[in-house]
C-alpha positions in Angstrom: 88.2 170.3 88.0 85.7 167.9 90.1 82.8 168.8 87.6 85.6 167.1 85.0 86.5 164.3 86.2 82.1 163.8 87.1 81.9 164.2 83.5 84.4 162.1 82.1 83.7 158.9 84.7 80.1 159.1 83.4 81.0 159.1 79.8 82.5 155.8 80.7 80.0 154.2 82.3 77.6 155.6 79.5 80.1 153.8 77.2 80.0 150.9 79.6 76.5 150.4 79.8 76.5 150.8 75.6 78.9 148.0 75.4 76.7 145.8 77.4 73.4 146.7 76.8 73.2 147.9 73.8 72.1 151.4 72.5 68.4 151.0 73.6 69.3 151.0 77.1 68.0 153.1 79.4 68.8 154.7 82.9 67.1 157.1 85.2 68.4 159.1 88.5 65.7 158.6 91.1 66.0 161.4 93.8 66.1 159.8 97.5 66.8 161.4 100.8 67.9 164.8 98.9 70.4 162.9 96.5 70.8 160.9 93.5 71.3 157.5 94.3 72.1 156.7 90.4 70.1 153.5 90.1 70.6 151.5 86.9 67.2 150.5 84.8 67.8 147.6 82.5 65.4 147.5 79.7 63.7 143.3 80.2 64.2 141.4 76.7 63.2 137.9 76.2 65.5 135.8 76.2 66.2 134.3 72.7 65.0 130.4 72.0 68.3 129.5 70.7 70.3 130.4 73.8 67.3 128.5 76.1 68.6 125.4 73.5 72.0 126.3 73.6 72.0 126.4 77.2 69.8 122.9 77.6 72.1 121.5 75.2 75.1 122.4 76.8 74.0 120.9 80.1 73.0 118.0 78.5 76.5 117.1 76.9 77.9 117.7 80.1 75.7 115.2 81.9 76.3 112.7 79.0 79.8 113.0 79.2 80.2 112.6 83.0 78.5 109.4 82.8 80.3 108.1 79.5 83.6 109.5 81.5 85.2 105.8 81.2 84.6 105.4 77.4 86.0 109.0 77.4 89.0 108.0 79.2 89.6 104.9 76.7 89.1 106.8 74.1 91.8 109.6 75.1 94.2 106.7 76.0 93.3 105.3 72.5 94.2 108.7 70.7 97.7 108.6 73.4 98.8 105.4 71.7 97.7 106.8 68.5 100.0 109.6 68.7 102.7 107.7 69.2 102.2 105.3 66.3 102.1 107.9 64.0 105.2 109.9 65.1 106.4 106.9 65.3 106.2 105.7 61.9 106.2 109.1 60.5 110.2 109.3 62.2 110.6 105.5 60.6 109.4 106.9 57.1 111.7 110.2 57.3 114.8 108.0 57.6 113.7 105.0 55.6 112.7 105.8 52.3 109.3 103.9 52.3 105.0 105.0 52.4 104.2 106.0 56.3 101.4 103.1 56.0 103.9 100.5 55.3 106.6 102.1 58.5 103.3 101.6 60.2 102.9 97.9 59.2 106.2 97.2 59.6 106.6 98.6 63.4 103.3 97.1 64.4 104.6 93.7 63.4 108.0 94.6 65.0 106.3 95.6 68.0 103.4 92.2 68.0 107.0 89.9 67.0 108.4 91.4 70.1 106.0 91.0 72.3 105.4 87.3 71.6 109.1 86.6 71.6 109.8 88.1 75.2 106.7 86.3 76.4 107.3 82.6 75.0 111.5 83.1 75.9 110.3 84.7 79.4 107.3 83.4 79.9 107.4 80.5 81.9 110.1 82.5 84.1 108.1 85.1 84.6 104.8 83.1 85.5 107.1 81.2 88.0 108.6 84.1 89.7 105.2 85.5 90.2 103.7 82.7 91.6 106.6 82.7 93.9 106.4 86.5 94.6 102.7 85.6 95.6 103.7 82.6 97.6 105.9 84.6 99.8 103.8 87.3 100.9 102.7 85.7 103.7 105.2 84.6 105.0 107.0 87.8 105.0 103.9 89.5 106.5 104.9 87.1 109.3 108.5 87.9 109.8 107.1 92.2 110.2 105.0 90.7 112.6 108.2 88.4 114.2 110.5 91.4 114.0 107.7 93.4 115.3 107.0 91.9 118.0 110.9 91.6 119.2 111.0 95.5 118.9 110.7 97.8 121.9 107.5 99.3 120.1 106.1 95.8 119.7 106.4 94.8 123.4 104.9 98.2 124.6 102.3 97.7 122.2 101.3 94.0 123.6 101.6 95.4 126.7 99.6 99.0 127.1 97.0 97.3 124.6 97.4 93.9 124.3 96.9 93.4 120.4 99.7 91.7 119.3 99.2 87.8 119.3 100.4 85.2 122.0 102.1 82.5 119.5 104.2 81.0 122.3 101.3 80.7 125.3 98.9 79.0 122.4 101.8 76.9 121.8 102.2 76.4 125.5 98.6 75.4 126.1 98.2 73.3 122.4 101.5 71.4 123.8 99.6 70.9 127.2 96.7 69.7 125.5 98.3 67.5 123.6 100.2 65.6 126.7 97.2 65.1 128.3 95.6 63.8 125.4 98.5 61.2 124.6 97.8 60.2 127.8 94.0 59.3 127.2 92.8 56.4 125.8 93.7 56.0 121.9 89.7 56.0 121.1 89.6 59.8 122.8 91.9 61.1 120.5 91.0 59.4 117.5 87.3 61.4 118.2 89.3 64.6 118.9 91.4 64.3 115.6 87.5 63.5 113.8 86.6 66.3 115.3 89.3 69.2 114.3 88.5 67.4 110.7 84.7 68.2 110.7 85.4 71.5 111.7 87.4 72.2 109.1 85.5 71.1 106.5 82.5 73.2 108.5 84.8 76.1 107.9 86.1 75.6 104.9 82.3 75.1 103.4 81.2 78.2 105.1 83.8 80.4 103.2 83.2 78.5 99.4 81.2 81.1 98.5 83.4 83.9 99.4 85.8 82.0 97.3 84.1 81.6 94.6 83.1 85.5 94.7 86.3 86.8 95.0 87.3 84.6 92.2 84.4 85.4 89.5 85.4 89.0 90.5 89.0 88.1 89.4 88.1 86.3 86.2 85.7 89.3 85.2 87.8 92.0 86.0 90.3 90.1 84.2 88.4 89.3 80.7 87.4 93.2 81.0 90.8 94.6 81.1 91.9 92.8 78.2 88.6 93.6 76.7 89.1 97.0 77.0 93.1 97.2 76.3 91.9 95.5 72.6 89.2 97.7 72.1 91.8 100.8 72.5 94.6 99.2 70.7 91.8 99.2 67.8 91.1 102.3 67.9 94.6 103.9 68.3 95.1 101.3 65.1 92.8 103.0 63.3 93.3 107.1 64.2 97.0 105.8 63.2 96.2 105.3 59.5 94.4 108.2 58.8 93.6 111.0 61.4 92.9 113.2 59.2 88.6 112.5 58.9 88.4 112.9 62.9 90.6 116.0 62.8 88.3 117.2 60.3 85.4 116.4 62.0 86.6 118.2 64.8 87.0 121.7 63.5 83.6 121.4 61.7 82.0 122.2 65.1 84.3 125.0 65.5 82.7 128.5 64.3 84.5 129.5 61.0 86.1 132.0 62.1 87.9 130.1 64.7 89.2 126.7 62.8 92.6 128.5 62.4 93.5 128.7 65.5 91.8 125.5 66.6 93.9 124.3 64.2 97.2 125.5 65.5 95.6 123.9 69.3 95.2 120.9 67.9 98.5 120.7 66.4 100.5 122.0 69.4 98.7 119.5 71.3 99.4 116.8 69.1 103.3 117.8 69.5 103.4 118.5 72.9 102.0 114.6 73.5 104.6 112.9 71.4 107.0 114.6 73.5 106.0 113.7 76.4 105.3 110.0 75.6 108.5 109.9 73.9 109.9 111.3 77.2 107.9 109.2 79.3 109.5 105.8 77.6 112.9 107.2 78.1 112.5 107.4 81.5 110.3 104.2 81.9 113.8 102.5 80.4 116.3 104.4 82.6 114.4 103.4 85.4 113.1 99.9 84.9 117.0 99.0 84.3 118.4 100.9 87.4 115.6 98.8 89.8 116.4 95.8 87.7 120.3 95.8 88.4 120.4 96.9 91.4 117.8 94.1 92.6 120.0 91.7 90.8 123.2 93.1 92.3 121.6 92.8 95.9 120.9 89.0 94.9 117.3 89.7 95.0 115.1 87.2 93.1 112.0 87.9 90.8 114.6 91.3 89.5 113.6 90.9 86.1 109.2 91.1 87.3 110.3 94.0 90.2 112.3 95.7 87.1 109.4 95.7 84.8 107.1 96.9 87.3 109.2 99.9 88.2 109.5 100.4 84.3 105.6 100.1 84.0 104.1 102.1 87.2 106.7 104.7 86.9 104.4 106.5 84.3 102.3 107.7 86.9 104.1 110.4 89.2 104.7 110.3 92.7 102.4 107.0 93.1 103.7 104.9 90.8 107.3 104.6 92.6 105.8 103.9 95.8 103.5 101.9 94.7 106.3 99.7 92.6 108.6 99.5 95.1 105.9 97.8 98.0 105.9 94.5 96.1 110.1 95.0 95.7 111.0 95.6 99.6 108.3 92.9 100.6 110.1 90.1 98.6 113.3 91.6 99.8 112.3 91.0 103.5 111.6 87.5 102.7 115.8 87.0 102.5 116.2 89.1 106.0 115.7 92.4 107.1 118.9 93.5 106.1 118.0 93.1 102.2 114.9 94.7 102.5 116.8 97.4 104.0 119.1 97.8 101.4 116.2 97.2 98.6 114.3 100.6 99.4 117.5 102.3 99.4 117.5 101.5 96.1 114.4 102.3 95.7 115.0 105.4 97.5 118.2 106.3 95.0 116.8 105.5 92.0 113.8 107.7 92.5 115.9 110.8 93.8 118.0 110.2 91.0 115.2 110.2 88.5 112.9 113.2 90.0 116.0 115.5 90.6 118.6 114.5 87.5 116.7 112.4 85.0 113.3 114.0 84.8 115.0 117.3 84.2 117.2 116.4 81.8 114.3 115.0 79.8 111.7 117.4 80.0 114.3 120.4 78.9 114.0 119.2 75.5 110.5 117.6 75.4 107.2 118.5 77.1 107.6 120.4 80.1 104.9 120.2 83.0 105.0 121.7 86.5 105.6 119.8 89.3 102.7 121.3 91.5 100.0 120.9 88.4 101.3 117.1 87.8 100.1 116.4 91.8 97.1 118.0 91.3 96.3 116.6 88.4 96.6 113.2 89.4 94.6 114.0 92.3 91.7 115.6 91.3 91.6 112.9 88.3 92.1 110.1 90.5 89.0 111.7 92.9 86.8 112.1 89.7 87.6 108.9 87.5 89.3 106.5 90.0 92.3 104.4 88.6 91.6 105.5 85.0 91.7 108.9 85.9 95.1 108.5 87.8 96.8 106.2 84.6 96.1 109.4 82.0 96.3 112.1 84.7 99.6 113.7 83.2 98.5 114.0 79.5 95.0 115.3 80.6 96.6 117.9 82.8 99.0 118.7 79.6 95.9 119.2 77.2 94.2 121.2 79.8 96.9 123.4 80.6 97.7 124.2 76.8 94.2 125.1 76.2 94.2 127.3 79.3 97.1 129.2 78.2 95.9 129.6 74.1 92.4 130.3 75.0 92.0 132.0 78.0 95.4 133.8 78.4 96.4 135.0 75.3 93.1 135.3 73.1 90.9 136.0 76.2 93.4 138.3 78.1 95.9 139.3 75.5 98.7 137.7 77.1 101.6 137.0 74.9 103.0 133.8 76.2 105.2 132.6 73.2 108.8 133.9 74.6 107.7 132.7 78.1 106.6 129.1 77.2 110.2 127.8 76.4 113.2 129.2 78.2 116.6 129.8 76.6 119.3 127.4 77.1 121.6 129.0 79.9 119.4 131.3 80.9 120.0 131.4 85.1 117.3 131.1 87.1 116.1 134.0 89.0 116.9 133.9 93.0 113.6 135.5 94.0 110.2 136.1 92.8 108.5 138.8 93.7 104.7 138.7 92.7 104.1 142.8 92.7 107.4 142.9 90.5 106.4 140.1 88.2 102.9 141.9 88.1 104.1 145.5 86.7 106.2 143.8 84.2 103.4 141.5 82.8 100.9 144.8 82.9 
């Protein structure tokens, strides 16, 4: 019965070692120490030139694309917008009898018409409550530091450490001063006040250039964003009309054998985005209006801008919320504690609301991502591609995690993942998961 089971484990490996070989392989038992040790002899090949190329090649790409990874980046946020100009116009053709072009045209102009209306009827609003939004940060940085310091933590800290500032006893001795200067003969203090004045200008000449560096930086950075945003409008324009050349393009690099179900990628892909962008704006919406209101309820000023930058930010997960509602509570501390109190509570709200009622309610019937992949995602993008990588984190982690699953897990593996990919309405949730369970049933 051993001799068997010898026999039949080395016909595998024989079969093995056929598979991987080849049929010109060849193997040899070397006696050692009284026994066969069963060593393995590959026969040496050379290596063909075309993997050598294949293999340069490869590399090369890669090391190409890592350093063009921000034109990559535009041009994935380009073919985002594109994707949802053409669903967009295809939906406005199905119900409108008219040429998918012209819906195109005719939303484009909608879209540019409303654009320049909300900005000429807003405008001027807007710019104002901005400028006051910016006006008031420091002052608001001084009433933390105010309420601060009248805090038990604040006088513990000035005491064990000795940190905080002494605005009274600088008051104290500047009061001091200033007796004994009145005092003095009028030609003293007329020097002193000469004085404080060259110094000023002494300091204020000594930071110009700093100035005028931060402020190139601003104008450049500026003129580059909207730059780049025209140069991806453009292109998102232009994969609207007609996608169908770069598609095509596309699967002429795939083998021939493969196109089909490149094909079916591409198009699942394609789907899958719409959904979630179509999501996404829903949400933005929902969101945007909630901070809006309640900021207006609470008789918080600038709630139209703190809306619109809850609306806009809240396309990034988990750090666009916190990073909309800094600007919100700081303005809200500028009326009082007590608002800016009640301002990230409805902060606080909104965002529970949204991650635990809203976001679910949305995803069950458009593009569904998991919560843990979404942080990583945004992570690991944000590490590699800085801010761009965090803006288009979500979609990227979407396209990834649809070619994982169609490549790797079903044609790779064999997996069928079709009937676990979308789950039936009703279905309950199961109370505990039990990996060695879950692993003989997907055997």
């Amino acid at each position: 019965m051993t001799d068997e089971i010898n026999d039949a484990g080395e016909r595998r490996a024989e079969e093995y070692r056929r598979a991987a070989y080849g049929p010109d392989h060849r193997t040899e038992r070397r006696a050692g120490g009284g026994r066969e040790d069963g060593a393995l002899t590959v026969s040496r090949r050379p290596v063909p030139l075309a993997t050598i190329l294949t293999v340069f090649a490869v590399a090369i790409a890669l090391a190409a694309a890592w350093k063009l990874s921000f034109v990559l980046l535009m041009g994935f946020a380009a073919i985002l917008i594109a994707v949802a100009l053409y669903n967009a116009s295809a939906l406005i053709s199905h119900y409108i009898p008219i040429h998918r072009l012209l819906a195109l045209a005719l939303l484009l102009l909608s879209l540019t018409g409303a654009v320049t209306a909300l900005a000429m009827a807003t405008g001027p609003r807007v710019g104002e409550e901005f400028a006051q939004l910016i006006r008031s940060i420091p002052e608001a940085a001084q009433k933390v530091q105010s309420w601060f310091e009248e805090t038990t933590l604040g006088e513990l800290v000035d005491e064990e450490i000795g940190i905080l500032p002494s605005g009274d006893g600088e008051r104290d001795s500047s009061d001091s001063n200033s007796s004994s200067d009145s005092r003095s003969s009028n030609g003293s203090g007329s020097d002193s006040n000469n004085n404080r004045g060259n110094d000023a200008a002494r300091a204020a000449a000594e930071r110009m250039p700093d100035i005028v560096s931060a402020l190139t930086w601003t104008v450049n950075a500026i003129i580059n964003g909207i730059l780049n945003m025209v140069v991806v409008l453009a292109i998102a324009i232009f994969l609207a009309i007609d996608p169908r050349p770069y598609v095509q393009g596309f699967l002429h690099m795939v083998p021939r054998r493969h196109r089909p179900r490149a094909g079916e990628v591409i198009e699942e892909i394609g789907t899958k985005m719409w959904l979630w962008l179509a999501g996404q704006f829903i949400d933005m919406i929902i969101v945007g209006t909630l901070i809006g209101l309640g900021l207006w309820m609470l008789d918080i000023p600038l709630a139209l801008v703190l809306g619109v930058i809850a609306a806009a930010t809240n396309i990034v997960p988990f750090i666009g919320p916190i990073v909309s509602a800094v600007p919100g509570i700081l303005f809200a501390l500028t009326q009082g504690p007590q608002d800016a109190l009640y301002a990230g509570i409805l902060y606080l709200v909104v965002q529970q609301f949204d991650g635990n009622v809203l976001t679910p309610l949305i995803q069950k019937h458009t593009a569904r991502l998991p919560p843990v992949l979404t942080v990583l995602g945004v992570v690991a993008f944000g590490v590699l591609f800085g801010l761009p990588g965090i803006l288009v984190a979500t979609p990227l982690m979407l396209v990834v995690l649809i070619c994982v699953k169609r490549f790797y897990v079903e044609d790779l593996l064999g997996d069928d993942l079709q009937d676990t990919d979308e789950k039936k309405d009703g279905e309950p949730a199961a109370r505990e998961v039990s990996p060695a369970e879950e692993g003989v049933k997907m055997s």
